[in-house]
VOGU-3710 file (C-alpha; in Angstrom, 3 decimals, decimal comma):
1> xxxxxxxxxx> -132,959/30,381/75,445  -135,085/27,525/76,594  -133,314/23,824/76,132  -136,292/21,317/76,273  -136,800/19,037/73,863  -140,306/18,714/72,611  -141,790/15,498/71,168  -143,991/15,563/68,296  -146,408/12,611/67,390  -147,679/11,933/63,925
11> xxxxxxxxxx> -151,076/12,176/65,293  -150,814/15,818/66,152  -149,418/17,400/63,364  -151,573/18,778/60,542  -154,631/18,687/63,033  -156,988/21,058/62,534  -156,297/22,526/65,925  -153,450/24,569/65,360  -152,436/26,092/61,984  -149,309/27,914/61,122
21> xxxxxxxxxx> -149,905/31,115/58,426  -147,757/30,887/56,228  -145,870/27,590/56,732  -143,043/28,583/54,961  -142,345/32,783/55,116  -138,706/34,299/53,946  -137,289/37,448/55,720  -134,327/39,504/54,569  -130,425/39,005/56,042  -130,655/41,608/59,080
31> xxxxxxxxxx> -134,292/41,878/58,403  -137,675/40,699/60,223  -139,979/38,162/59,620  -143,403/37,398/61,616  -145,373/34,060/61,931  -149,006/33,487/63,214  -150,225/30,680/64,706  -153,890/30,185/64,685  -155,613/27,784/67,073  -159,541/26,229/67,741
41> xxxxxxxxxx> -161,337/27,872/70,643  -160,757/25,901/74,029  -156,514/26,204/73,995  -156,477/30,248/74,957  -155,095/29,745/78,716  -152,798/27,369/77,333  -149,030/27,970/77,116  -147,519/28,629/73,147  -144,133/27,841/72,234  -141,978/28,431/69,162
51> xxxxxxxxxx> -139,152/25,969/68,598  -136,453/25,155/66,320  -136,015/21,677/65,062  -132,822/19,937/65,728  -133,489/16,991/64,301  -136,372/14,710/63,376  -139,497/14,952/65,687  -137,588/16,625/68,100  -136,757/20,767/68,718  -135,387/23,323/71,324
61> xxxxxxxxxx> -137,875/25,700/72,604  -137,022/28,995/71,784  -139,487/31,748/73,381  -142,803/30,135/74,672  -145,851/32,132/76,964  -147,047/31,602/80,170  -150,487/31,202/79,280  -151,187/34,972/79,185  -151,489/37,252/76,681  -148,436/39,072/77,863
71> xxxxxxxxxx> -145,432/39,236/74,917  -142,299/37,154/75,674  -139,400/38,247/74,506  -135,746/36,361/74,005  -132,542/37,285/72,512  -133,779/37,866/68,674  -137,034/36,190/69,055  -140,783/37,534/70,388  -144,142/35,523/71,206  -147,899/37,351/71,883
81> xxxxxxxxxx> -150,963/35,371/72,140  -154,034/36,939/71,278  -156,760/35,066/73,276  -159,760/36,499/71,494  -158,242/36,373/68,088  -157,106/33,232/69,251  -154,109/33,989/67,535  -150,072/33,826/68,440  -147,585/36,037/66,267  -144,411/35,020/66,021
91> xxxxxxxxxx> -141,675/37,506/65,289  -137,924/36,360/64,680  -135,359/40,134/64,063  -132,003/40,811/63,005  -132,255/37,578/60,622  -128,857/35,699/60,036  -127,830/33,062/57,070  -127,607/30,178/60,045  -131,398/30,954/61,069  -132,810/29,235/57,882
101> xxxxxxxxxx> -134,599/26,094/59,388  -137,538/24,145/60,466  -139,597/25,426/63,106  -142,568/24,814/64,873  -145,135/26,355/66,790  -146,837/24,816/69,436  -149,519/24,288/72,291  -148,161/23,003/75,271  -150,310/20,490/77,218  -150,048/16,874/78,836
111> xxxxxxxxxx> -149,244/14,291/76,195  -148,524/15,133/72,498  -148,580/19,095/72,226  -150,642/20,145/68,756  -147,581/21,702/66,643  -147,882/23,043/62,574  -144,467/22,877/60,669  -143,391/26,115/59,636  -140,108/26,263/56,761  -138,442/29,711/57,785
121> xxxxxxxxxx> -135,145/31,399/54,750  -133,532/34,418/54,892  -132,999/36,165/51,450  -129,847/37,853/50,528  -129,891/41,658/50,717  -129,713/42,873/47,148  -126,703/44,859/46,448  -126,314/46,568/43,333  -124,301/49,547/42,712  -122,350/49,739/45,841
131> xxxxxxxxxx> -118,705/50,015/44,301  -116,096/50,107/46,755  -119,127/51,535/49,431  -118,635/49,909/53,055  -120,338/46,767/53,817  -120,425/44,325/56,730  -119,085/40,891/55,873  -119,172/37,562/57,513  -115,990/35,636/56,480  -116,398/31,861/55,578
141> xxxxxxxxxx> -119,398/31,507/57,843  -117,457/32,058/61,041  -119,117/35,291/62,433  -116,419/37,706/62,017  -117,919/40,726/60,984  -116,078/43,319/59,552  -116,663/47,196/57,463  -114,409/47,833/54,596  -114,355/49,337/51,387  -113,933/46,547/48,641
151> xxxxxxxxxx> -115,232/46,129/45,346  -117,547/42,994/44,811  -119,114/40,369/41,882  -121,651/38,867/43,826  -123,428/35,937/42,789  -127,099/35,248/44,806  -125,906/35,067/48,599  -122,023/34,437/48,133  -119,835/37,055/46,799  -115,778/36,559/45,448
161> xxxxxxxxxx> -113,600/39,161/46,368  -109,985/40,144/45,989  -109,236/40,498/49,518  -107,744/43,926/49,699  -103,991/43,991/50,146  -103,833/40,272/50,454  -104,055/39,302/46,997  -106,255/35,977/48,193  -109,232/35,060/46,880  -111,740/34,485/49,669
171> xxxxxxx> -115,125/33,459/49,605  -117,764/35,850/51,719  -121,004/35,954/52,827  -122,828/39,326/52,826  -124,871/39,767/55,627  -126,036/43,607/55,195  -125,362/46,836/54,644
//
């Protein structure tokens, strides 16, 4: 994972060079979602970035090309620029609850780099009918994962559960199936 901050301008965002389809796109909990980034002729060679924002006018680049049309590829994230299409897709996999954000895609160049905002959720998995079925379980937001059989009311994203054999009532987040 890249750890360069990138500095937006005013100036550059919304310009008609580069445009983000959709600007805001959902993806389901384990799930895949896929960004494109559209840009004006002239910026093929260039190098595209996608990047998370950490706070405001500033984000962490998280996969970006060399210029090339060749896909780059990092942890859970992928980049491909299409030079004719003039076209890069963004895909993000194996979505988690702590990946809803603001992101940004980008041309890098000298001086302000021509970003478009893109609002990225992940939507719960539906569960209905599962009974005392398996299901992985992230406790209280921590990342323990764990498969057990438990009966659930789940309400949206959070589900209340008798924890089994405790007897404590514990607050969980599904993250799959």
């Amino acid at each position: 994972m890249w750890l360069l901050p990138v500095l937006f301008l005013p100036v550059v965002q919304g310009s008609s060079v580069l445009v983000a389809v959709p600007n805001a796109v959902s993806g389901p909990a384990r799930g895949s979602l896929t960004v494109q980034c559209r840009y004006e002729p002239g910026w093929e060679t260039y190098s595209k970035w996608w990047c998370r924002e950490v706070e405001s006018s500033k984000c962490y680049i998280l996969v970006q090309t060399n210029g090339s049309e060749q896909e780059v590829k990092d942890d859970r994230v992928s980049i491909k620029d299409d030079q004719k299409l003039r076209t890069f897709t963004v895909t993000m996999e194996e979505l988690r609850w702590d990946d809803a954000d603001t992101y940004w895609c980008g041309i890098e160049r000298s001086g302000p780099n021509p970003a478009a905002k893109v609002k990225v959720t992940v939507d719960p998995v539906p569960l209905s009918g599962f009974g005392s079925k398996s299901m992985l379980v992230s406790l209280n937001g921590f990342g323990i994962v764990s498969s057990f059989p438990m009966s659930w009311n789940f309400f949206v994203d959070r589900a209340v559960s008798l924890w089994p054999r405790v007897g404590a009532l514990r607050e969980v987040v599904v993250s799959g199936c």
